[in-house]
N, C-alpha and C positions, 0 to 999 in steps of 0.2 A: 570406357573402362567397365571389367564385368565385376558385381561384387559378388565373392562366396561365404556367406558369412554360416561358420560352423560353430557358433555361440547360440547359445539360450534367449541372448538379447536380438531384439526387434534391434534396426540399423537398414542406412541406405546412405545414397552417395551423389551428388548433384554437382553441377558447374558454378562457380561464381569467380566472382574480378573483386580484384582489392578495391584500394582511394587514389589508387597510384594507375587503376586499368589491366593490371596483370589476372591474364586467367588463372585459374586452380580448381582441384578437384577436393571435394570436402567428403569426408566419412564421417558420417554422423552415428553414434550408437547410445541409447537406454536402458541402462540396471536399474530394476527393480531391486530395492534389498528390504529386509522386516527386519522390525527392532526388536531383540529381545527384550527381557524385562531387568537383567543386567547390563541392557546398554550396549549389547553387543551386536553386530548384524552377520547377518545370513542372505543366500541367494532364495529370493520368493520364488516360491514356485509360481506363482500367477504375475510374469511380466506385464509391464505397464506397455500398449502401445506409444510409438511416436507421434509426438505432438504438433502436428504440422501448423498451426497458427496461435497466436494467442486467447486465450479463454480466460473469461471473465465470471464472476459472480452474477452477476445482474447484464444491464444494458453496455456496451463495450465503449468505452472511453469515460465511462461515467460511473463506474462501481471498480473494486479490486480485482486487479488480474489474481484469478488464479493459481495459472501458468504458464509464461511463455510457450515461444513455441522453440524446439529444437535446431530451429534448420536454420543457425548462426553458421555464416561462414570464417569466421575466426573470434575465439573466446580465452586469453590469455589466464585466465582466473576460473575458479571455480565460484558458483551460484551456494547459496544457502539461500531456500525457500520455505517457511514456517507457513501449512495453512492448516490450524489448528485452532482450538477454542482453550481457553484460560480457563482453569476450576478452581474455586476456592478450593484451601488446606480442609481435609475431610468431608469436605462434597456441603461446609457451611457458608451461608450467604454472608457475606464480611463486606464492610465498607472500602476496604482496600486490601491488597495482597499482592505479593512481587511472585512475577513468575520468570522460567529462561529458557534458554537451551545451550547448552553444551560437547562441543566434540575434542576428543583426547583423541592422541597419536596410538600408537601401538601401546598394547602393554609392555609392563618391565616383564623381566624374567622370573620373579617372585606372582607375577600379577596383581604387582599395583597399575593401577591407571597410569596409560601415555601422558605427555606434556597437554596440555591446552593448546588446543589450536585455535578456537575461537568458544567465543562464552557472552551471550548478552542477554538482560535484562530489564522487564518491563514491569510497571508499578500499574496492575488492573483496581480501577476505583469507580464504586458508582454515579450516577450521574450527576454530574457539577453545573454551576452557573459563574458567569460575571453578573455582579451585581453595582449598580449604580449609586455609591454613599448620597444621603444628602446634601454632603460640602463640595458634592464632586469628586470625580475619580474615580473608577475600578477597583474591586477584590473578586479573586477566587473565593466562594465559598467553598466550605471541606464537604463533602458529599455526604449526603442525609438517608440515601436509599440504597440497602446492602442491593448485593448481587452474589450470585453462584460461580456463572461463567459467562463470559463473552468471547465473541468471535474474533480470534487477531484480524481486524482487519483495519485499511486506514479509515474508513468509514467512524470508524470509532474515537478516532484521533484528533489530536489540535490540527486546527485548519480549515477549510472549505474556502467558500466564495461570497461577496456581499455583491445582489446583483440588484440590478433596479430597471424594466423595462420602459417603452417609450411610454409605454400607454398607462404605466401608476400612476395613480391622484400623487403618490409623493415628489415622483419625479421635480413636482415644484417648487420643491423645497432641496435640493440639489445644485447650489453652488455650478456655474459652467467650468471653472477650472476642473472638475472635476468629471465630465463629461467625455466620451470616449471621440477621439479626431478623427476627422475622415478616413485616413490611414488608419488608424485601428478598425473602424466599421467597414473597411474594407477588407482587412485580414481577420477578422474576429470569425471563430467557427458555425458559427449560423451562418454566414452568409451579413451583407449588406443589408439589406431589404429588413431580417432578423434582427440583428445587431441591439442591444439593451441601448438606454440611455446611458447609462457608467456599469461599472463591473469591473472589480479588485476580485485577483484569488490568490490564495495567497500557494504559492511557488514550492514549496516545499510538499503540501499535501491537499490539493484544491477538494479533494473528493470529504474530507473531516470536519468536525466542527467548533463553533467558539471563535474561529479567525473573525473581525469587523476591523470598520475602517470608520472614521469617525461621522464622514458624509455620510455614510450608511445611517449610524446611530440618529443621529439630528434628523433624518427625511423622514425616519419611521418613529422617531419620540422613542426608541426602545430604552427601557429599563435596565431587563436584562439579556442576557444571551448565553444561551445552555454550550455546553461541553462535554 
């Protein structure tokens, strides 16, 4: 198949097979567009090339993508991808602050704004802990140290990993029920031979942090744990 592509946008065309084994031909193409300052977009003149793998922030599997990469051979939905940074209201450092993003349909014929088509929001707060009461049990404390801006990224978010290798003095304090089974240290991404003594992450956002597990807390005596 030859492709003639008489647009502005970068675009190209590749073989792939479904789940089912059927061939097809895919057309893949990328709009760049700029946001006005009412909200409204325009064609950029400076097109974004095609993104043929996925790109990371940092080291790959282990920091926030980016950006995928383009060359899905079937995508039933569109993407919304935020890689932006959070500013406080008036560029002041605030203990906390809600930020969002919002896209509307067409305008009306008056030029009010389209319907909503999607609208979500995040509550940016400086940095937090779990803290250990005396009598026992966990609190969030409310965050003590303003900020400006931070990075959307999950890096920043509830979650991560409680890891514990073979070779910590803790690891002796570590419960066996709670140790990773051969089957696991066989599939575990190190490798075998690497493989930690135990390792919880938690599923929703392993790269974040503030996730533990309680084997964790009791092997290292922690107090507390930042967020």
């Amino acid at each position: 198949m030859e492709l003639i592509n008489n647009t502005p946008y970068p675009s190209l065309c590749f073989h792939a097979r479904d789940q089912h084994g059927q061939p097809s031909h895919v057309l893949v193409m990328r709009a760049t567009y700029d946001i006005n300052a009412d909200g409204t977009l325009v064609v950029s003149g400076n097109q974004a090339p095609l993104v043929l793998t996925d790109e990371y922030y940092g080291e790959p599997n282990r920091s926030s993508v980016r950006q995928e990469s383009d060359l899905v051979p079937y995508k039933p939905r569109c993407d919304v991808i935020v890689n932006a940074t959070a500013q406080a209201p008036e560029g002041r450092p605030a203990l906390g602050f809600v930020v969002g993003a919002r896209i509307n349909g067409p305008s009306g014929e008056g030029g009010e704004p389209g319907p909503v088509i999607l609208e979500k929001r995040l509550v940016v707060t400086g940095p937090r802990r779990w803290e250990k009461g005396r009598m026992g049990g966990w609190k969030l404390r409310p965050p003590t140290e303003p900020v400006a801006s931070l990075p959307l990224r999950y890096e920043y978010a509830y979650g991560g990993e409680c890891r514990v290798n073979r070779d910590d003095p803790d690891g002796q304090w570590i419960d066996a029920a709670h140790h990773l089974t051969e089957e696991q240290r066989a599939t575990h991404p190190d490798g075998r031979d690497a493989a930690p003594l135990a390792h919880a992450v938690c599923e929703d956002n392993p790269l974040g942090k503030g996730f533990v597990e309680e084997w964790f807390l009791k092997a290292g005596k922690i107090g507390r744990a930042h967020v």
